[in-house]
PATORVO-757858 format. One record per atom (N, C-alpha, C, CB): residue in one letter; x, y, z. Coordinates in steps of 0.02 Angstrom, whole numbers, plus 50000, padded with zeros to 5 digits. Glycine has a CB too. Layout:
AXYZ;...
// end
This chain:
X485455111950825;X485975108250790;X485945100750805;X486665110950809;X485825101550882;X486025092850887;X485285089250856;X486205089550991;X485195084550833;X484675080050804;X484475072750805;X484735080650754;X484225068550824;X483965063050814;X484325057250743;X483235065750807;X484215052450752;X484385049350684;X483985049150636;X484535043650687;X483205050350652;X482865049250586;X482845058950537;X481865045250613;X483055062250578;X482995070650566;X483715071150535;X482875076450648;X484195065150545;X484865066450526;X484865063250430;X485475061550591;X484295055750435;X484225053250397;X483805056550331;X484075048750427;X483415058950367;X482995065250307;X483305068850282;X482525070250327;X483845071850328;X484335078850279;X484875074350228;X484985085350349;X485155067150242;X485435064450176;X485115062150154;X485875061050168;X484185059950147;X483855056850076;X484025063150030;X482895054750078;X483925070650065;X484135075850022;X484635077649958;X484275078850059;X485005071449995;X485715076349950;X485525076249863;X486715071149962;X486135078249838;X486365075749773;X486115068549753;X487115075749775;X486245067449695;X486395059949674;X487315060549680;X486025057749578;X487495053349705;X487955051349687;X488585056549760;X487935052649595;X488485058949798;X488715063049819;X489475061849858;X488215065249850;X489935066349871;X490445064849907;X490625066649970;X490815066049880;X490455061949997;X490655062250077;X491515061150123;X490185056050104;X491365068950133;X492275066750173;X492205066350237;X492975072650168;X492355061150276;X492535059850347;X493135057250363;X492115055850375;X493135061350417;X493715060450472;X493975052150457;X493355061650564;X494865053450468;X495145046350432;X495525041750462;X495565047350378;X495955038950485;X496375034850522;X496125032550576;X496905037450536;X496165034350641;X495765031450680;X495415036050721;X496075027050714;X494965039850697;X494465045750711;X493755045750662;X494895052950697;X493665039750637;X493155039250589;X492655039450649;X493175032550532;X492085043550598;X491515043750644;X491005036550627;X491085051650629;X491205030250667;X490715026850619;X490065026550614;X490775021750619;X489575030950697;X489095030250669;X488735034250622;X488845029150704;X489025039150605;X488915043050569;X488935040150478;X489375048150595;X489545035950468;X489655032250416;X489115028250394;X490155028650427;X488815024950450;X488435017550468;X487645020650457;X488625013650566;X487475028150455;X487025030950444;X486895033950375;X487025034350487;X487425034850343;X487475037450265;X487515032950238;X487965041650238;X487605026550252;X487745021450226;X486775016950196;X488295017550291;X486685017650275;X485925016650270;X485515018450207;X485635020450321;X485475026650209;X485035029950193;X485195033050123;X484915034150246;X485745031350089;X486265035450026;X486345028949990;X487165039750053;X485975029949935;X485905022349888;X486655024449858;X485075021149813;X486965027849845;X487575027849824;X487975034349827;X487535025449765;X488555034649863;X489035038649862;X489815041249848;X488965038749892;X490265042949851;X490855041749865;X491165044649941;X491175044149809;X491545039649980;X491885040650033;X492525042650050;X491845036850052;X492595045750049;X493235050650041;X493575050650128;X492915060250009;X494075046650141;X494455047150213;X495055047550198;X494395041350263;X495585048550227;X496185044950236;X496445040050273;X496495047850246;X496955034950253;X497105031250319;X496535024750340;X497075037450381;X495935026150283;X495265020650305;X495395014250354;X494975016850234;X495135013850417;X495355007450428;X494894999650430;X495635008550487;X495104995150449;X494574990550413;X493794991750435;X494764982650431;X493244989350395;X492484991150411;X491994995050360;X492484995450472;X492294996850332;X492225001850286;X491474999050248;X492965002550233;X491015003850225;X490364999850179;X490874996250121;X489655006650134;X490714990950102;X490694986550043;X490444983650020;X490894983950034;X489994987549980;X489304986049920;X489354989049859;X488564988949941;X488954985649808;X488884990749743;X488604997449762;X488374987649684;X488835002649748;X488715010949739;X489025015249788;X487955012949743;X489495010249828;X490155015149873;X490495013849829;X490525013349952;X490945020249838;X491665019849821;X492005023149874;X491855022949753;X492605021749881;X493015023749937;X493805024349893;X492965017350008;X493655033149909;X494135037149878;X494645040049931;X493775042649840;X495185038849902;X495565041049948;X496575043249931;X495405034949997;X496875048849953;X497635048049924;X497945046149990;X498025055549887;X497615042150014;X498125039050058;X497775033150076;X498355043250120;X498125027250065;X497565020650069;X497765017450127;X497575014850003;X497205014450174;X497325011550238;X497255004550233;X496905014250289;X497205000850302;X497164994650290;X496304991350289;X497634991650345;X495904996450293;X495194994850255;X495054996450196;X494694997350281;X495664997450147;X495485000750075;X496094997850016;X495525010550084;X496534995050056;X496974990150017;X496764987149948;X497084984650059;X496164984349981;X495934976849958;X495294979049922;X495774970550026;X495044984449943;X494164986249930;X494044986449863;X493864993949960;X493674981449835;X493324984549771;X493194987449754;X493054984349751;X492914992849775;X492734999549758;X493235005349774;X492105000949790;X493825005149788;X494435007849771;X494585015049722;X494725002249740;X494505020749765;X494745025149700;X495195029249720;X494225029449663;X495915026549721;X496555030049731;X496615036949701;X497105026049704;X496705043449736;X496945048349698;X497295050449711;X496725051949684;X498205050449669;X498915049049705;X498865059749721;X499805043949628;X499315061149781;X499165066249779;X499765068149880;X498145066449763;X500055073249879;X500545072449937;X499895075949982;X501445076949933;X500025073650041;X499485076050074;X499335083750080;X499545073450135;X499855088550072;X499795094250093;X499495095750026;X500395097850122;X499325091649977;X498935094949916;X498345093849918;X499115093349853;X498015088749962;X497355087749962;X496855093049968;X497265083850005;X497015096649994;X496555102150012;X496295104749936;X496975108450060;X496875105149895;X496745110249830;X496405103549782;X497645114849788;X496495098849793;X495955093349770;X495325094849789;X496075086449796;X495075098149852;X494435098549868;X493975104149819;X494425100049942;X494845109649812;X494455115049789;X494415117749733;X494535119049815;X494805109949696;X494875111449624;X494425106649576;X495635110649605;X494475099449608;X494265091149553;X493915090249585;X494715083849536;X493805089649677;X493425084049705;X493005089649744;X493875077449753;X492535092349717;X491985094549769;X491605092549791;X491705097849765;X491455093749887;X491135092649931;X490595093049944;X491285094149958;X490145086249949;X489475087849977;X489185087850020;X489175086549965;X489765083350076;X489445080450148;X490245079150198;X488885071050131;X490225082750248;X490875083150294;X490455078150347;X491165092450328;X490905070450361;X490845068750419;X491295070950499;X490875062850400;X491245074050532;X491395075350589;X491685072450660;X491045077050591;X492255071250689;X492045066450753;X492335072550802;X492505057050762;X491925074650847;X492365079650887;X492045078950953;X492375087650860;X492615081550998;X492235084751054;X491965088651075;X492365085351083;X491565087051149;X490895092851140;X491325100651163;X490035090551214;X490665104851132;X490845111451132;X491175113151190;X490315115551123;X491625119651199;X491785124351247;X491705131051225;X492405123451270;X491335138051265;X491255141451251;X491135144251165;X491565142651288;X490495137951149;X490265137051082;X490745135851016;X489905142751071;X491085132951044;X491835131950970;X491985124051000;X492915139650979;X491685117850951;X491985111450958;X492755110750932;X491535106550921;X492965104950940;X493525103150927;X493785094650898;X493785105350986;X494075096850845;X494295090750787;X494485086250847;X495045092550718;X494655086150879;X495115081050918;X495705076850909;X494805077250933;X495795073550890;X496605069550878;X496535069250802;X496745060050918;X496085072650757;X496075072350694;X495905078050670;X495745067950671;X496485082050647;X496325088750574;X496325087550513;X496815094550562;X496915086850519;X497215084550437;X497045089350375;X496855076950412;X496455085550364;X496065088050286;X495545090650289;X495885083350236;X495275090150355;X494515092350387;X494505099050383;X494355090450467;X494815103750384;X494635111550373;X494585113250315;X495075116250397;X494955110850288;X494865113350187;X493945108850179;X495855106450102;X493965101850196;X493485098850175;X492705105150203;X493575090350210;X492915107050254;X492215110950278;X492245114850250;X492025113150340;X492645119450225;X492705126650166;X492425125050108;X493485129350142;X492635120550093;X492565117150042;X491755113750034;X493125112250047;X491555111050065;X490755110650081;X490385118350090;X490655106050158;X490765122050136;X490155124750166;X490135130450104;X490215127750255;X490565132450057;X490555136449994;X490215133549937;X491205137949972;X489995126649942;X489515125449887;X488945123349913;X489725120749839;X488875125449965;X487935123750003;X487985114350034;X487015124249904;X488725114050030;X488495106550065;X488115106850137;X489205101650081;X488195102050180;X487995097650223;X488465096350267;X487795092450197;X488625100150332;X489215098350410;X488885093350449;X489355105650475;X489055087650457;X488945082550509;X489465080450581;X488905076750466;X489255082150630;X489605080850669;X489255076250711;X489845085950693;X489665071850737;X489615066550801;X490015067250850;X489725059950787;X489745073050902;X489995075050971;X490055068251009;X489475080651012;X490825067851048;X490765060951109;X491165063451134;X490905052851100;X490945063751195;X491315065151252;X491795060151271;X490915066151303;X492155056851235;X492445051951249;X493355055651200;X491905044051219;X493165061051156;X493485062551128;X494055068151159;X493125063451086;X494475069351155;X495035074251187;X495045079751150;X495765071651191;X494965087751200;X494685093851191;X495545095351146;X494365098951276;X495735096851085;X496175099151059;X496145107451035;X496255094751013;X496855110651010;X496805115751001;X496955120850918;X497135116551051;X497305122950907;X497505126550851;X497075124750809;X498135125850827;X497115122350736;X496615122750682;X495995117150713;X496995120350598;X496255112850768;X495565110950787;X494905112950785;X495565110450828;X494825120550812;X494435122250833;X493715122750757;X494775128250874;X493415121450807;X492635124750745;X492165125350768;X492325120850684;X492035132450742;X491415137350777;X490925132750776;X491145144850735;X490285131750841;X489815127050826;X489295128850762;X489445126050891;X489545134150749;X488935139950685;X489095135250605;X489395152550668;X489655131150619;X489905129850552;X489685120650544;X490885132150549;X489295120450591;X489005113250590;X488355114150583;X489135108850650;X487955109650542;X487435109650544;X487005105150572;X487345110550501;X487005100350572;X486695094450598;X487175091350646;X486515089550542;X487195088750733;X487595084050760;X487295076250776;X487835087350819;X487435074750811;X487125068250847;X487765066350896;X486905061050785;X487535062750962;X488135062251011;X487975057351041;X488295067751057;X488695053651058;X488755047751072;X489265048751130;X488925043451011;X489435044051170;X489815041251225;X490225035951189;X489345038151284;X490705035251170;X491145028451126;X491775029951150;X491165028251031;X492175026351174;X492935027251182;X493305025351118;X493205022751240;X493735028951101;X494425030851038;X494695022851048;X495245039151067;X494685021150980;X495115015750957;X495835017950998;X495175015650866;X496255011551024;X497045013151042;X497385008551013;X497265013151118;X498065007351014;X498445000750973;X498374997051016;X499225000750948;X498494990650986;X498704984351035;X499244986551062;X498844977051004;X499424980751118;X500434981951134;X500654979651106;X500874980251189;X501174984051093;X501704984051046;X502024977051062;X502224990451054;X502454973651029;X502864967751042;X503354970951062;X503014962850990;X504054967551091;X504604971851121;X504924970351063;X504984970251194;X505444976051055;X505664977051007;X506474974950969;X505504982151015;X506534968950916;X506964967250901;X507724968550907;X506794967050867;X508194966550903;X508694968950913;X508904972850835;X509134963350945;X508644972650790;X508894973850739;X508554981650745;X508754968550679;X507844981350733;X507704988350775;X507904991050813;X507334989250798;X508184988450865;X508394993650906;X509004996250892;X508394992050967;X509494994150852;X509964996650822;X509835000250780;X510304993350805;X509425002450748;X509135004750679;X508845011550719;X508464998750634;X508495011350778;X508455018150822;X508845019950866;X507975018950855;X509225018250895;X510005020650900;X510505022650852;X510325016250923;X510545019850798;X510825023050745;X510725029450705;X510805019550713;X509865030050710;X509705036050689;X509675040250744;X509145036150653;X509465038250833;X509845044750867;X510435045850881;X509685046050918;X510865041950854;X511535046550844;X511855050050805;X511915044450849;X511165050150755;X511245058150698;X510855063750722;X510915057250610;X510415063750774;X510005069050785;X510135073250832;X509465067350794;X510355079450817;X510825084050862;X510415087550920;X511175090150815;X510615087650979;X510155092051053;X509965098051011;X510735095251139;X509015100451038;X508995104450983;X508645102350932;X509555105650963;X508555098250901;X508325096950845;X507655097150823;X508505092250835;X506955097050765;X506615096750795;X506285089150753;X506305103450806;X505825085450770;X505755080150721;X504975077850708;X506195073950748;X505205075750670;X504515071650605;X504725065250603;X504485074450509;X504135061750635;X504165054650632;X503535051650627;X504505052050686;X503405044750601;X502715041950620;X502705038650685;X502475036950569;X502345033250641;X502095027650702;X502385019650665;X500995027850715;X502525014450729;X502735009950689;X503555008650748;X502795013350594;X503525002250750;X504184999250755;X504925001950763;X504204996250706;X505085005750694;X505795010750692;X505845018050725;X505955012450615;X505005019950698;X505105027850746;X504875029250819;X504685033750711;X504545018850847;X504665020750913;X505415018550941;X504095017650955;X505705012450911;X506405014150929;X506785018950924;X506705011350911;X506545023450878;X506925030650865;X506885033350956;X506355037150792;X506315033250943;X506035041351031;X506375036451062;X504895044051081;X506395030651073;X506625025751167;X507425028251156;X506525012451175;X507685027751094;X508475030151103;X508405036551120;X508985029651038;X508025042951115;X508245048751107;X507845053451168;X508125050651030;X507795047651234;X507575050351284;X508225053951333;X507165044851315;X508915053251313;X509415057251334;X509585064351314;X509875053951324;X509135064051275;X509235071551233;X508805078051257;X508995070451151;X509165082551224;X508665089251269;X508645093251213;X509055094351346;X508025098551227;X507845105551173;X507475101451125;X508605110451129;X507175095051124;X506925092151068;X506355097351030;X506635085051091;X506155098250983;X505675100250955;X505075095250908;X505995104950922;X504385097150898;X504205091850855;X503585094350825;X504135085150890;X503885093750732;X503505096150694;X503135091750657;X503785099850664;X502795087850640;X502475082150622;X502055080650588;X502315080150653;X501795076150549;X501235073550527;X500815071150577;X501345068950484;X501115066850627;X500515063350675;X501155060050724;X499845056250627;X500975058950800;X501305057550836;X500875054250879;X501645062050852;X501295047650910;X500895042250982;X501305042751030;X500775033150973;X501305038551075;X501565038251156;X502215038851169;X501425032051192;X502565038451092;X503265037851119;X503425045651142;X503845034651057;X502925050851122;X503055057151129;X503155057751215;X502435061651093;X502585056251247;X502595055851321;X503105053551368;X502155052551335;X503505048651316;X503965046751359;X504665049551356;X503985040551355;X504775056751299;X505145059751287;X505055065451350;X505095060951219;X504335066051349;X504285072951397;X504345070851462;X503575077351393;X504355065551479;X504125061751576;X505015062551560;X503525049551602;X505365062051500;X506175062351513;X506365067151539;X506605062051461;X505975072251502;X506335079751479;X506645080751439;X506675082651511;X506465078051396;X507075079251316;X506675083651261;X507305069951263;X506045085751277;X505725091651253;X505755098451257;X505315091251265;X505975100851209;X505835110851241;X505275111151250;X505965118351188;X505075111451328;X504415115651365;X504175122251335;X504605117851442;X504505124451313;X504245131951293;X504165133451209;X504845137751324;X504245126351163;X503905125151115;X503555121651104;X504085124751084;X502915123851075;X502345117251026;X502425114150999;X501945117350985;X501875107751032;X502365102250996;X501585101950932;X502665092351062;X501945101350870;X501415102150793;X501375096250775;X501685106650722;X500895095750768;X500665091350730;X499765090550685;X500805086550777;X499705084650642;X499055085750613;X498635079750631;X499095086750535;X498715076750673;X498545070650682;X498685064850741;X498715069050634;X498195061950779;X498545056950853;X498395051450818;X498155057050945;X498805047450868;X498615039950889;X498895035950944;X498745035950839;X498585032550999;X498795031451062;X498305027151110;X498945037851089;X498785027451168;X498455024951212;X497995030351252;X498905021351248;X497355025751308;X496965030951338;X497295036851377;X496535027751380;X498015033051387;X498505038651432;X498655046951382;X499465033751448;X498835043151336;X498915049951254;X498475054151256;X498785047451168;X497755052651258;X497205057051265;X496925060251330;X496725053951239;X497125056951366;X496985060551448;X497405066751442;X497295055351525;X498085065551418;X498705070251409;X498345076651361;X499435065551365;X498165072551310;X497835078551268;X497505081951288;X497515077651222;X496805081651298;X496295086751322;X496515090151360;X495745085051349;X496405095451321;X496395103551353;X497265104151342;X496035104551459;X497485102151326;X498575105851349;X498665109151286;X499495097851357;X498705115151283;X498725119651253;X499575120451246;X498295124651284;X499845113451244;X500585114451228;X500575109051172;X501185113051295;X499975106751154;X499945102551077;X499645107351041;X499475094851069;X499855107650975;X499565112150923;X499305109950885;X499865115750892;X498745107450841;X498775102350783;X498475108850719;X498145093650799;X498755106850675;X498715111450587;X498475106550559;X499485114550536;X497895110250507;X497785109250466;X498395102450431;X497675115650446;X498355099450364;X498855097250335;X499205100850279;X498695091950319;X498965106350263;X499155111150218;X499725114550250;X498605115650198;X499665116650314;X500255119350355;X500565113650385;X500055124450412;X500445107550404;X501005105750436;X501335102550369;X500875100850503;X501235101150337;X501605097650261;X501645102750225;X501205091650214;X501755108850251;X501965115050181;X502905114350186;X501595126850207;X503105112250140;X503845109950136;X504145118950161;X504125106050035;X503955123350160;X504175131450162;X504025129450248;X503565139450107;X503495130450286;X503605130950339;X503965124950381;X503075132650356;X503835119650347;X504525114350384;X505145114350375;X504525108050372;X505245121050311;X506095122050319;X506165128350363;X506555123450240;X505825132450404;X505925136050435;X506105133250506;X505485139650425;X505985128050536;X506125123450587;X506815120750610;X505795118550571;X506785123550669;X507775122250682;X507815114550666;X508175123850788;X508455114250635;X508755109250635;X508235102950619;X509115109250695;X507715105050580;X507275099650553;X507575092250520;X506885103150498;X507305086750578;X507595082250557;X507205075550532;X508005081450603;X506885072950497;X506485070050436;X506455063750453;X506775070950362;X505995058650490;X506355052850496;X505815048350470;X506625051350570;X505795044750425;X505275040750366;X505715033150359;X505225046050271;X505085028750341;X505305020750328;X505225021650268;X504905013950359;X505095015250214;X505315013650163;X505095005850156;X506005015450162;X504855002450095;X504564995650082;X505394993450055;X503774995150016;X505594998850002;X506344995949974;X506605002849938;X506284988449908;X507295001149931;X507715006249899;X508295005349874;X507815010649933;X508445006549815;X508815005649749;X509345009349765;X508475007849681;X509825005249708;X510555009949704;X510475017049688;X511065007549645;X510135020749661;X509935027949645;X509745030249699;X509425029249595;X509535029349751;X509455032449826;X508505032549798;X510025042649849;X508385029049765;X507425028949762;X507055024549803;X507095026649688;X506605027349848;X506145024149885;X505375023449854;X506165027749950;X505325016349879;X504615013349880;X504245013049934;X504605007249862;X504005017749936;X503615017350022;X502735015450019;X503695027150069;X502555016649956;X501875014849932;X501735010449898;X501625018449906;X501975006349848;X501574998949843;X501864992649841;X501214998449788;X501754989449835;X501774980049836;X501634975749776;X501194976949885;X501924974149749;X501774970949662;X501314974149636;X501504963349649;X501554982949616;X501014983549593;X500414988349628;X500884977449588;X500154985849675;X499504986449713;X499434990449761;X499334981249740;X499204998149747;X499485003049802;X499395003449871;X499305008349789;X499805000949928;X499974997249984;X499675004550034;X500904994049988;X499775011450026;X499915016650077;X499775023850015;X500885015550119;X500225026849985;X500235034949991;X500895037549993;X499885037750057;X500875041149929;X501325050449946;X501265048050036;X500595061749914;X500855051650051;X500745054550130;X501195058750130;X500835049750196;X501385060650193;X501975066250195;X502625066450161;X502175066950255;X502955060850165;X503585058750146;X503805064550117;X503625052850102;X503695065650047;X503955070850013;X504015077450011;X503825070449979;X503445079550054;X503245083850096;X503955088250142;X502725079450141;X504005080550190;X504575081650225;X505205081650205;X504575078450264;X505385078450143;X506005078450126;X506225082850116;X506145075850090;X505885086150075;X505925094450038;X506165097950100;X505075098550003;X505625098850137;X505795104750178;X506275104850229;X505275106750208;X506405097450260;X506985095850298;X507585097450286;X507025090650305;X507745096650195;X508405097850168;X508585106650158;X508415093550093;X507965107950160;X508005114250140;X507895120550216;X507375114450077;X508005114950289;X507945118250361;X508735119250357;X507595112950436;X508915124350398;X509555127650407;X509885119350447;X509485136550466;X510275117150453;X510595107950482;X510075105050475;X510885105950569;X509545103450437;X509195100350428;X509445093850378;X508755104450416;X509155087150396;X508955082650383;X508435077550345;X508995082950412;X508555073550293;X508045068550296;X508275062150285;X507545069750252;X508135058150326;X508385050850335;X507775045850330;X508765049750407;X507915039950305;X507485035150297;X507855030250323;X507225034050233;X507315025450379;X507575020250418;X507405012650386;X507285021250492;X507455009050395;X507215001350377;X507734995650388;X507025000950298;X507474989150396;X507804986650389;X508114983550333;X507674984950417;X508544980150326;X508954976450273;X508694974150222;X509254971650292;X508284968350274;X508174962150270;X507264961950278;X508664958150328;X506894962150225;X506174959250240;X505974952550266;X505844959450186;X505734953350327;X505804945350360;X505224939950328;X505634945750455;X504424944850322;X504174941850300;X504114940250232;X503874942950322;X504354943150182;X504524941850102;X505134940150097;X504434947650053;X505414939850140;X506414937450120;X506784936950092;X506714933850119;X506754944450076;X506794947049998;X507394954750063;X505594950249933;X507824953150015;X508214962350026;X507954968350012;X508804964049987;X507794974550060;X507644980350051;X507924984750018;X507584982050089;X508764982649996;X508974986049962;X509294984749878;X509304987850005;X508784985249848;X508814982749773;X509144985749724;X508254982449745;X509374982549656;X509594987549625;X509434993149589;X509824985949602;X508804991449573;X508304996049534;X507434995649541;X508484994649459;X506985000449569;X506304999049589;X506104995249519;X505825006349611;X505584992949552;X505114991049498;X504484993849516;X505054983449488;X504414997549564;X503755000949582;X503705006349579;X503525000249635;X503555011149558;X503405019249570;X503805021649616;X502705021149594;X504105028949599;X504535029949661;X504155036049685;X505395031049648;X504035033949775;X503775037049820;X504405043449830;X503575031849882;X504865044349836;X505345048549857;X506195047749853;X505165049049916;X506465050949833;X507225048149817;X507525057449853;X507425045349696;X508295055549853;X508825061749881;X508665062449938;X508835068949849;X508655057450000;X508685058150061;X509265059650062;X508485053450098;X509305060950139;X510015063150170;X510615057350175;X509875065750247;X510205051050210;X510335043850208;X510185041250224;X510625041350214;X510085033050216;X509925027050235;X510265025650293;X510035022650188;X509725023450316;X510015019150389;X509455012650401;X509985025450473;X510025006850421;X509914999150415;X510084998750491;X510434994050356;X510004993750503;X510414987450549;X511384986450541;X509994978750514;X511234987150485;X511904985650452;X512374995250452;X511654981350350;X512114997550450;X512565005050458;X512185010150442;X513225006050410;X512605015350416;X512245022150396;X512645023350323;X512365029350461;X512205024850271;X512645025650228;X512085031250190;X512955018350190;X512535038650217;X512545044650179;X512395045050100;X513185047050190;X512055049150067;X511925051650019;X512005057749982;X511575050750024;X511645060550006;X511645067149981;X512225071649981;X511195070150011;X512235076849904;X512915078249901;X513565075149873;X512995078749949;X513345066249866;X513675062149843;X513535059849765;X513625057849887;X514015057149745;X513785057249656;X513505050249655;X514535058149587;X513135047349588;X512785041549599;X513265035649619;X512385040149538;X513675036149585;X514055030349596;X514305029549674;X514645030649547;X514485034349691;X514605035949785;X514085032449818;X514515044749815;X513615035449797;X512805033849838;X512745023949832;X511905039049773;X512825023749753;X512805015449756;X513395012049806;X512965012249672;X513805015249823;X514485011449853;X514245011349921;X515295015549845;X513815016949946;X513835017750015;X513275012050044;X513675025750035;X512485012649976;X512255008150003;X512295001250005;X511895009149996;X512824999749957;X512934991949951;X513264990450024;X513484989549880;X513774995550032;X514314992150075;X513924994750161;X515294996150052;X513524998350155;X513375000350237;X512625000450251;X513675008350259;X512174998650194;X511534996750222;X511354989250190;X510955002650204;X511394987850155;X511474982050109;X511504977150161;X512124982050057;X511144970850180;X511284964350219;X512034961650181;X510544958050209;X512334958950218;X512844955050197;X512634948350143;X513174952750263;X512394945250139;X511944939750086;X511894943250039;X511194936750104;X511894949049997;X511644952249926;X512244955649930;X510894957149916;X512614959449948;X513164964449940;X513724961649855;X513694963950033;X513684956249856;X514104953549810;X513694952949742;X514394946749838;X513074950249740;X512664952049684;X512344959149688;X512154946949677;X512114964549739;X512084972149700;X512874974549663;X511864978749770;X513344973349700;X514074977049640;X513954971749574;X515214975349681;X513664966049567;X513434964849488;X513054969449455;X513054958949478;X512524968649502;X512074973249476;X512074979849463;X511684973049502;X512564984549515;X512824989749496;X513024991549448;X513114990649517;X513684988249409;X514004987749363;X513644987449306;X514364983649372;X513364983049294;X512774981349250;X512444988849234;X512194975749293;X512174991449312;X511694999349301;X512185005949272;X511325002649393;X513005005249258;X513465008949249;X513485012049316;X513395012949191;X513675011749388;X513745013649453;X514105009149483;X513185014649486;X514565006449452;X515265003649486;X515805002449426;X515134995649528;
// end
């Protein structure tokens, strides 16, 4: 299995014309593996999620993707395919068939490697290859953290590896965190009941979320992807020990991954199961916690583009809404602030002008308050967000604008 680069390079002069390569996405890209198809593949399509900057950019890539990162924003060769993540899979096995799985894992144990801080889409993508005679590429590094549940993959289901020594991308440090944020995660843990279990990203609001909600106990956590603030829930104890914590996806510091390898008290799924809206309403007290670019008197969120120009992704969002509302005390709340500092422009508008990523949350929560939704009639919903998430500077022109929309 394992191979050389020029024995790796011979098996892709092979392929197809034109072929589609899916590799590992956010910050688990295998690059040398990329940096080698890139070489040797006069033209392909690149299929990741999450791409981050680096990416090939030449005539005869394209870089396909339903969830766009900050190396694919901007890319000319751009081929958005809007799509919630837990559907990607049936994209593989319906429109977008597979010719080439890029890989980043750690090395084997008792002959079964492991995805490492990245599943996601990677198990459908290898089914999905290995049922039409594609091509498994893996890039073993021991630098990677031994993970468990749909991680796992028989070494039988790889065909070609190559292995490297590289340490995992981590974030910068964080800046400390505003006062407006930190009200904005205090506010949302004082909706989240002991017990609960939660879905959050990464980012500013949902680490102020965890720093407020290190007093809490029985936490549970069902997820798309989770970083450090998790660790500092458990060094609390505000975790149930005797549940898995789910998720499809890491990102962190070297401390996150030391933690990882081998603890068979992280689970990571596929993205078909952790974004199946049915099994996230089976989850106690599932509680939904998502940002937002902007959001209208109708309770509609923009969480994916920018004049226009698709900024991010479905991703889970909708995923989670569904199933949160539909968990026995379950939840879905969207956090943000007011006030966009760098466009200086209000988050809370009267009507999108962009595609709507997700609408019928539970409620908004600002700096400025909490103002409930769901269950409420439109005009309610417009009252709550004018008067309790709404910055004070616009509150007097949205009730124009309300009025105007017939909702006051």
């Amino acid at each position: 299995m394992t191979v050389d680069e020029a024995a790796l390079a011979a098996a892709l002069r092979r392929l197809p014309e034109n072929p589609r390569v899916v590799a590992s996405g956010n910050h688990s890209l295998p690059w040398e593996l990329v940096r080698i198809v890139d070489e040797h593949v006069e033209s392909y399509v690149l299929n990741c999620l999450n791409g981050p900057p680096g990416l090939p950019e030449r005539e005869g890539v394209v870089i396909e993707t339903s969830f766009v990162g900050a190396g694919q924003r901007r890319h000319p060769g751009l081929r958005y395919v809007p799509s919630r993540l837990s559907l990607v899979p049936v994209l593989f096995a319906r429109t977008l068939p597979v010719d080439v799985v890029l890989l980043h894992c750690a090395p084997p144990r008792d002959g079964v490697l492991s995805l490492g801080i990245e599943v996601n889409i990677l198990p459908a993508a290898i089914e999905a290859c290995r049922e039409q005679g594609g091509l498994v590429v893996a890039l073993i590094n021991d630098k990677m953290p031994y993970t468990h549940g749909d991680a796992l993959v028989p070494i039988e289901h790889v065909d070609l590896a190559i292995e490297t020594s590289t340490p995992l991308p981590t974030p910068p440090p964080s800046p400390p965190l505003g006062d407006d944020v930190r009200t904005i995660g205090e506010r949302v843990a004082a909706m989240v009941p002991q017990g609960a279990t939660l879905q959050m990203g990464i980012g500013a609001v949902p680490d102020a979320v965890l720093a407020a909600l290190t007093g809490h106990r029985g936490l549970r956590l069902w997820t798309e992807m989770f970083s450090d603030g998790v660790l500092a829930l458990d060094a609390a104890g505000a975790l149930d020990t005797e549940h898995p914590l789910t998720t499809s996806f890491l990102f962190g510091s070297q401390d996150l991954y030391d933690w990882l390898d081998g603890n068979h008290r992280v689970h990571l799924l596929r993205t078909e199961r952790t974004n199946d809206p049915a099994l996230i309403a089976r989850q106690r007290a599932m509680t939904s916690i998502n940002t937002a670019l902007e959001v209208d008197l109708f309770g509609q969120a923009n969480a994916s583009r920018i004049d226009a120009r698709i900024h991010s992704g479905f991703g889970g969002q909708t995923d989670f809404i569904v199933g949160a509302l539909h968990s026995p005390d379950g939840q879905a709340i969207l956090a943000l602030r007011s006030w966009h500092p760098k466009a200086d422009v209000s988050s809370i508008v009267p009507l999108l002008d962009e595609p709507v990523t997700s609408f019928q949350a539970s409620a908004i929560v600002t700096e400025q308050g909490v103002a409930p939704l769901f269950g409420r009639s439109e005009k309610e919903q417009a009252a709550t967000l004018i008067d309790h998430a709404a910055h004070p500077r616009v509150r007097a022109e949205l009730w124009e604008e309300a009025a105007a929309l017939g909702l006051a």
